[in-house]
C-alpha positions as MATLAB code, in Angstrom:
seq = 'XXXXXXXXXXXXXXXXXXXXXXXXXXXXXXXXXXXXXXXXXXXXXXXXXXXXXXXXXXXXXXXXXXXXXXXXXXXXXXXXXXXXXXXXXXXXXXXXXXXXXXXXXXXXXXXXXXXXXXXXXXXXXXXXXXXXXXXXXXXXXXXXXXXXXXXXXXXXXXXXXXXXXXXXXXXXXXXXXXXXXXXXXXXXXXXXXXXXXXXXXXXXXXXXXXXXXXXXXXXXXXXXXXXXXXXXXXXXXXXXXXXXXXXXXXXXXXXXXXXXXXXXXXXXXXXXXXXXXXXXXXXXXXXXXXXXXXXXXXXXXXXXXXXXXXXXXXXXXXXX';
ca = [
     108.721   61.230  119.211;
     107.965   64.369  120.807;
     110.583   66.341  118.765;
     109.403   65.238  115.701;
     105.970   66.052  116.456;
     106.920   69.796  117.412;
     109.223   69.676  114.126;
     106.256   68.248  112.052;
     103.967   71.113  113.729;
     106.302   74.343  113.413;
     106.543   73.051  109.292;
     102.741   72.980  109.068;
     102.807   76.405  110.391;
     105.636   77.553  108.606;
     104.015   76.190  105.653;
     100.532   77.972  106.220;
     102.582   81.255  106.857;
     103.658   80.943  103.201;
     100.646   80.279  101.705;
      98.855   83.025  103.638;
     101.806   85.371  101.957;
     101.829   83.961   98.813;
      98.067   84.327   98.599;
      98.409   88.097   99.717;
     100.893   88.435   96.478;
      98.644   86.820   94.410;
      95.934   88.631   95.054;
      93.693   89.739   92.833;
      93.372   86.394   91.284;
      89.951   87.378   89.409;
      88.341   90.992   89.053;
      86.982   92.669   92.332;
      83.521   93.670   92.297;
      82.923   97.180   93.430;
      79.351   97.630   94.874;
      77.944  101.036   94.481;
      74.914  102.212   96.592;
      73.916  105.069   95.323;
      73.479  107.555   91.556;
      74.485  110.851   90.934;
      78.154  112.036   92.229;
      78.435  109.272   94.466;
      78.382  107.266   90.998;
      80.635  109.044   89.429;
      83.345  109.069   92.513;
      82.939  105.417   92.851;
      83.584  104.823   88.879;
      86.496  106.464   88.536;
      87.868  105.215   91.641;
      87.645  101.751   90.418;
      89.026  102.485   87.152;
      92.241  104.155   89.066;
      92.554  101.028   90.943;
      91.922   98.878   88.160;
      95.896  100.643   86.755;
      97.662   99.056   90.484;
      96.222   95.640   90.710;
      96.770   92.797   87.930;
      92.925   92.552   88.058;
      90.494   95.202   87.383;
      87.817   96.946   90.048;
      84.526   96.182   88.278;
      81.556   98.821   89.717;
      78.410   97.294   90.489;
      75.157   99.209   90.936;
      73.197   98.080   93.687;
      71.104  100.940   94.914;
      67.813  100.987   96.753;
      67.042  101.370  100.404;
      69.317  104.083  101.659;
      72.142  101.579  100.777;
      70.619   98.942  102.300;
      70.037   96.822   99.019;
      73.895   97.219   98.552;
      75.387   96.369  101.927;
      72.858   93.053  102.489;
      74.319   91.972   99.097;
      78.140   92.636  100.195;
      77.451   90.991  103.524;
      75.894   88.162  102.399;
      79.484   87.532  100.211;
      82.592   85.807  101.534;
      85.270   87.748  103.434;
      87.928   86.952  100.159;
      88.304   90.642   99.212;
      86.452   90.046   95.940;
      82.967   91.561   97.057;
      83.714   95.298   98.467;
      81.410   98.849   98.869;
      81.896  102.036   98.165;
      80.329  102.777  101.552;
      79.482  105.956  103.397;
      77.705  106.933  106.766;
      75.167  105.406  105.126;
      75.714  102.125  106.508;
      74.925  104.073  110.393;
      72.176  105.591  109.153;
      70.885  102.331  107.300;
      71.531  100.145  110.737;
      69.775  102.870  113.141;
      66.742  103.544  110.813;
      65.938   99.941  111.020;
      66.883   99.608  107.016;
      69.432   96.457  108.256;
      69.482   94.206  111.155;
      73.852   94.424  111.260;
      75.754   97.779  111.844;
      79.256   98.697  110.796;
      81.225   96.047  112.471;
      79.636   94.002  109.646;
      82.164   95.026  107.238;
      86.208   95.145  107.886;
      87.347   98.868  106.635;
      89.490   99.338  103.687;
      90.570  103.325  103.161;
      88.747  106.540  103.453;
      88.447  107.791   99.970;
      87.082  111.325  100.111;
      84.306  113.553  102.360;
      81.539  115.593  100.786;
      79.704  118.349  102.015;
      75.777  118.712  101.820;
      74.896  122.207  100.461;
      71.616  123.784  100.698;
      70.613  125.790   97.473;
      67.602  128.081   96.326;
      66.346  129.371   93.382;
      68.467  132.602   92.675;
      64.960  134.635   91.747;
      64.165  134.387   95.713;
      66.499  136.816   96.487;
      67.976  134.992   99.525;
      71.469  135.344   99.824;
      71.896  134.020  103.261;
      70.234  130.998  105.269;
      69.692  133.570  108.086;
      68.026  135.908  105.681;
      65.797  132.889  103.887;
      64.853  132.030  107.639;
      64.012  135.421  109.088;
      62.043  136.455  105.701;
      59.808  133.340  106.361;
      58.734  133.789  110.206;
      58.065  137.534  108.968;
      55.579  135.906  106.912;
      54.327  132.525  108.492;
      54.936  130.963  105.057;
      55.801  127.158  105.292;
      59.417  126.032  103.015;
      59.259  123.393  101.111;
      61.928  121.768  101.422;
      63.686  118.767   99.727;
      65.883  116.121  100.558;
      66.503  112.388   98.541;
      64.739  110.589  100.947;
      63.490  110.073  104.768;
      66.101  108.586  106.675;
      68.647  109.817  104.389;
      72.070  111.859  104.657;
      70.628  114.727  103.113;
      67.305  114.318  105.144;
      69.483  114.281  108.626;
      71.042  117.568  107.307;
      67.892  119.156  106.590;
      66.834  118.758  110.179;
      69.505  120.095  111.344;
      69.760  123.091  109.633;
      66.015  123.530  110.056;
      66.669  123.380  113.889;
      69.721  125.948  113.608;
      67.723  128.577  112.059;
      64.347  128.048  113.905;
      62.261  126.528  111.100;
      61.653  123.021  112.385;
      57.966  123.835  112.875;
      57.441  125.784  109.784;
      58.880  123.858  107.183;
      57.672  120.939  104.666;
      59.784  118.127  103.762;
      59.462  116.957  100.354;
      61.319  114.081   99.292;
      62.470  113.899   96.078;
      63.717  111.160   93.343;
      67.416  111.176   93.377;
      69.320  113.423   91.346;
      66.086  115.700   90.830;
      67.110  118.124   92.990;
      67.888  121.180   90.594;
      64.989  120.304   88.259;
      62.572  120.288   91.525;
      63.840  123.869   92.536;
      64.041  125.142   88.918;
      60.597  123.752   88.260;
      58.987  126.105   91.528;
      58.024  122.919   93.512;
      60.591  123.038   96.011;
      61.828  126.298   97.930;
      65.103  124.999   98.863;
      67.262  121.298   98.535;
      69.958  120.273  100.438;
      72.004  117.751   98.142;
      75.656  116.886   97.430;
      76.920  120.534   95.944;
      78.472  118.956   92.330;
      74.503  118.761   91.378;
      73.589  122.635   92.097;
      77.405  124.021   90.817;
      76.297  124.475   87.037;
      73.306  125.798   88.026;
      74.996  128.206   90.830;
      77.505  129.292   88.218;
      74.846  129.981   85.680;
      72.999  132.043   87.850;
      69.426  129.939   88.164;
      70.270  128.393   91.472;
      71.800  129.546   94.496;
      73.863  127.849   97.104;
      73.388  129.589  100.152;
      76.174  127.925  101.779;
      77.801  124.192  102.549;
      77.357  122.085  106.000;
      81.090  121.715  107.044;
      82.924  123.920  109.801;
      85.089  125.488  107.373;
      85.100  126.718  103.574;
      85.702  123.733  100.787;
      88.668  124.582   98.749;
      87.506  123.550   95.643;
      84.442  126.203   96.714;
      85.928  128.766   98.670;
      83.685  131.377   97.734;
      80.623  130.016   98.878;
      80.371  130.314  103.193;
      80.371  127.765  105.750;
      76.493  127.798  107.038;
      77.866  128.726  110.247;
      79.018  131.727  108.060;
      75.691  132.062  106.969;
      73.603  132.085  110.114;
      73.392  128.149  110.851;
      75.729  128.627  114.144;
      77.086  125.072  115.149;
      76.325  123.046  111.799;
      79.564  120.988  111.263;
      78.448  118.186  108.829;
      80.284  115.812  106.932;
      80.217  112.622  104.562;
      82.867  110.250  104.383;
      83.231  107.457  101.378;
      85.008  104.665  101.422;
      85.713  101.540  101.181;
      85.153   98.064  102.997;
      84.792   94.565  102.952;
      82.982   91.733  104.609;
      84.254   91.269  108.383;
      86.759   88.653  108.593;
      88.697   89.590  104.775;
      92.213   88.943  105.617;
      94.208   91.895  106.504;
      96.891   91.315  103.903;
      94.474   91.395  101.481;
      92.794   94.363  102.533;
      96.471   96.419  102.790;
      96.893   95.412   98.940;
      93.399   96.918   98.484;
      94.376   99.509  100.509;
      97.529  100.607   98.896;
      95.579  100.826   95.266;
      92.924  103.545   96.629;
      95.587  105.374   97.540;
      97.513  105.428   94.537;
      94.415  106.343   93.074;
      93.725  108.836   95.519;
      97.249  110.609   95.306;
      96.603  110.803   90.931;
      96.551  113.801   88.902;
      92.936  112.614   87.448;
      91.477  111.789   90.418;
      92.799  115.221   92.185;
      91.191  117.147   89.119;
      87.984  115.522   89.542;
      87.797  116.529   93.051;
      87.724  120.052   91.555;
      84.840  119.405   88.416;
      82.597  117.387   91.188;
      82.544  119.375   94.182;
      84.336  116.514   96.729;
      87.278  116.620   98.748;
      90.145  113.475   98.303;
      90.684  112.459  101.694;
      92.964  109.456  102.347;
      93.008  107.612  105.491;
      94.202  104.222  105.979;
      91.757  101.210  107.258;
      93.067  101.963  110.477;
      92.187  105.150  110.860;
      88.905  104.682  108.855;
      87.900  102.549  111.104;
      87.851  104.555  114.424;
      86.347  107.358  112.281;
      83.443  105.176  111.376;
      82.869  104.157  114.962;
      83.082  107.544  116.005;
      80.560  108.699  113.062;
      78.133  106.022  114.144;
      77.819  107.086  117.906;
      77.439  111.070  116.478;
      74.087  109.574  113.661;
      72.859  107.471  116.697;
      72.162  110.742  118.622;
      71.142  112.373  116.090;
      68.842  110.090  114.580;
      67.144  109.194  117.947;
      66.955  113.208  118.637;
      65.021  113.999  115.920;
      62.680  110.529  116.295;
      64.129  108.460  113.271;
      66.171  106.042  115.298;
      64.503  102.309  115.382;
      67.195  100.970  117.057;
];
């Protein structure tokens, strides 16, 4: 009796093993949804890099805009799915800075990483009829004067809004600058149009304008030069000592999505990371392809979140 119950118990097993694999092959059974937080490049990243996708899975990556809420709208919508791999975001340190400003009531472990997709690096840019060619220069020209900046970013709380205050406390200007939000992707109309003395934003919305001569970029957040920019410094370079800043997008799922399903997801991005079309994008929209595997995502999210904590509780936006 007892050896048939073990025998009857190792087939069950056996039996669940398969399914488990054969649902693994299976999978996509029915198009994935892609949800997309935010507009502008982010957009366009996270468009293409479903269609790429779309070409290595027998179902297609369908993007989704749900924006709103510093990404918040987005990742309450994802988390409230089921953990099938049929719900994932295009997700970025947004989902720290979300938790930590209070936006959402989970944090990162909420979601199960899928693959680092690519970092971007915030840029600051002025109009080019200011002269400045330098952040040190913009910020010793202003405490010669006492004049306030105005200053943009796409929204308190935000990326871009974290970056500003950091730059602002590199070069001595937290006191004597004015931060004016701004609607997103408004950025070069707002400095064009004289209401804003300087943006920090994603660089693919100033390069036109950099290029044509209207707008400068005075220089980009990271610790060293961008290849697909290599002429334009590190703000390190250009008087910001100790600015190393970074965004990361990727992907992820709910907590709890079965890891064979997430290595099938997996291997797709990077196909579509490692294409000729996504590679030449990189170059047109000012972001870096930068694959890492949901292992190593992971620890660099965890890592990330600990860095925006500090950060956002240094600088009093932390609600946590």
């Amino acid at each position: 009796m007892t050896v048939r119950l073990k025998t009857a118990l190792i087939g069950a097993v056996a039996a669940t093993a398969l399914v488990t694999s054969a649902s693994a092959q299976d999978f996509p059974k029915k198009p994935v949804e892609m949800t997309i937080l935010f507009g502008s490049t982010a957009q366009t990243i996270g468009q293409l890099l479903a269609d790429l996708m779309s070409k290595n899975l027998p179902e297609p990556v369908v993007p989704v805009m749900r924006s709103g809420g510093g990404g918040s709208v987005g990742y309450q919508y994802v988390h409230s799915t089921d953990p099938d791999g049929y719900n994932i975001v295009w997700n970025s340190n947004s989902i720290s800075t979300s938790f930590h400003g209070g936006k959402i009531d989970f944090d990162y472990t909420a979601f199960t990483p899928i693959a680092k997709i690519s970092t971007e690096v915030p840029a600051i840019a002025v109009r080019a009829d200011t002269g400045w060619e330098t952040i040190g220069q913009m910020a010793e020209e202003l405490k010669a004067s006492g004049k306030k900046l105005k200053i943009g970013a796409s929204g308190n709380g935000s990326f871009t809004h974290l970056t500003t205050e950091a730059l602002l406390a590199a070069v001595g200007l937290s006191d004597q600058a004015v931060n004016v939000p701004y609607d997103q992707g408004r950025a070069p109309v707002e400095l064009l149009a004289g209401r804003l003395d300087a943006a920090v934003q994603w660089p693919g919305q100033f390069i036109s304008h950099h290029k044509a001569g209207t707008l400068r970029i005075l220089c980009l957040t990271s610790a060293e030069r961008v290849a697909s920019m290599p002429d334009i410094p590190t703000c390190a370079e250009s008087g910001a000592e100790g600015v190393d800043i970074e965004m990361w997008r990727g992907l992820a799922a709910p907590a709890g999505t079965p890891e064979d399903v997430v290595m099938v997801l997996q291997d797709a991005a990077e196909k579509a990371v490692a294409s000729e079309e996504f590679q030449k994008a990189s170059q047109t929209l000012g972001f870096e392809p930068a694959f890492s595997d949901h292992t190593a995502f992971g620890e660099l999210i965890a890592r990330d979140d600990d860095t925006l904590a500090k950060l956002m509780a240094d600088i009093g936006l932390k609600a946590q």
